[in-house]
C-alpha positions as CSV (number, residue, x, y, z in Angstrom):
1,X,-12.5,-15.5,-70.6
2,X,-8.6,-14.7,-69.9
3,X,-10.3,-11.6,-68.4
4,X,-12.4,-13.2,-66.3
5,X,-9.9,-15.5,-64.6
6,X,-7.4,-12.7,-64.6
7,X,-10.1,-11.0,-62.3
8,X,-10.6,-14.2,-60.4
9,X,-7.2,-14.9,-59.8
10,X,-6.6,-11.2,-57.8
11,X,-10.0,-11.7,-55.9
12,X,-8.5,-15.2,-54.9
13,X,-4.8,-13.1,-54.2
14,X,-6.7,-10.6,-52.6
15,X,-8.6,-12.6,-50.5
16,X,-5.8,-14.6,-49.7
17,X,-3.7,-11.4,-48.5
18,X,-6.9,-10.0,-46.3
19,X,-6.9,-14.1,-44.7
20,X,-3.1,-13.5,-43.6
21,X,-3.8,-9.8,-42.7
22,X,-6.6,-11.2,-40.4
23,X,-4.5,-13.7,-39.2
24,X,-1.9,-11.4,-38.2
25,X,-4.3,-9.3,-36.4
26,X,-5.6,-12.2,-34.4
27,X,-2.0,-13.2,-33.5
28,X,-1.8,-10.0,-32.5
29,X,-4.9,-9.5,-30.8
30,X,-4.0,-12.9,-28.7
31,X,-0.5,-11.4,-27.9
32,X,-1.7,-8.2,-26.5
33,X,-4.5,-10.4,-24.9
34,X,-1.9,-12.2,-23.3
35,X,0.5,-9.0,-22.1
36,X,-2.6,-7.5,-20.4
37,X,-3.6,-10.8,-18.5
38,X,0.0,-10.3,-17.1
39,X,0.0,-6.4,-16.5
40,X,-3.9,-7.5,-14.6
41,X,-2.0,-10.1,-12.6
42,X,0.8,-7.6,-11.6
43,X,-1.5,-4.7,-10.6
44,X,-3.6,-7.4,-8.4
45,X,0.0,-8.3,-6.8
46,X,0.5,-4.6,-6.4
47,X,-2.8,-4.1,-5.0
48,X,-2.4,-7.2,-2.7
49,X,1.0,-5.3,-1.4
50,X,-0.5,-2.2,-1.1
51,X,-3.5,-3.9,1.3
52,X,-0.6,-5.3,3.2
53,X,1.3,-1.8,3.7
54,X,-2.5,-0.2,4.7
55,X,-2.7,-3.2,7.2
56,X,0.8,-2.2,8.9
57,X,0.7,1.2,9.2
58,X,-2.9,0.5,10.8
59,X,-1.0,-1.9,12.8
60,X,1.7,0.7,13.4
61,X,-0.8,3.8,13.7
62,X,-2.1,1.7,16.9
63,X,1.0,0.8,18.4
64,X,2.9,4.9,18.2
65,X,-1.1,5.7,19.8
66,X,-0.4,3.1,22.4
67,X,3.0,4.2,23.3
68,X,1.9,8.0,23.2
69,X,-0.4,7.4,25.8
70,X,1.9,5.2,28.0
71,X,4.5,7.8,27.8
72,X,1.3,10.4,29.0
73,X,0.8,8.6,31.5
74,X,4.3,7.7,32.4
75,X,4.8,11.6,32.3
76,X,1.7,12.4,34.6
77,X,3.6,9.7,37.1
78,X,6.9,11.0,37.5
79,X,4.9,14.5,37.9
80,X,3.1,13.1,40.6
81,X,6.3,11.7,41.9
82,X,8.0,15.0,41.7
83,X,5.0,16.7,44.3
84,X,5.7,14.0,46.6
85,X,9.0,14.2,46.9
86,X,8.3,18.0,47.4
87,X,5.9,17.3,49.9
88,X,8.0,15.7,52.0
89,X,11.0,17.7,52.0
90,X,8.7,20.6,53.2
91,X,7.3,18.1,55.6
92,X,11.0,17.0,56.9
93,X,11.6,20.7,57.3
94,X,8.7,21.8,58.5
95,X,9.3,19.2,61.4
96,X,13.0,20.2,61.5
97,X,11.8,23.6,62.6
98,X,9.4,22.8,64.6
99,X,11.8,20.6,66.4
100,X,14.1,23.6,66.3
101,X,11.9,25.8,68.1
């Protein structure tokens, strides 16, 4: 009989120890739960930023296109300015020699 209840003691203590081991792993189950809810929210704020950086160098990508093709054009102008100018200094000379002669 002392040997039964001997054995029914250490299931009981044995049992009891497996409760507090499972308890600890819930705890700790819930506390790594909890840590990657926060690393989740932190990669969505990263991933938020990152959408915001894509949006302005779009933004950005637009405006150095814009300004590359107004400085084109800008360049084709004074170009254009340039052969007038030319044009009439060989006009005024042409008429200065023809004046001449």
């Amino acid at each position: 009989m002392q040997r039964g209840d001997n054995a029914q003691a250490e299931t009981k203590n044995s049992l009891r120890e497996m409760n507090q081991m499972v308890e600890r792993g819930a705890q700790m189950a819930a506390d790594i739960n909890i840590e990657l809810t926060k690393q989740i929210e932190q990669l969505d704020r990263m991933a938020d930023r990152v959408k915001d950086t894509d949006s302005v160098l779009k933004k950005a990508q637009k405006n150095i296109t814009y300004f590359a093709r107004a400085m084109e054009c800008d360049m084709c102008m004074a170009g254009l300015l340039v052969l007038i100018l030319l044009c009439l200094v060989a006009v005024i000379v042409l008429a200065v020699k023809k004046n001449s002669s």
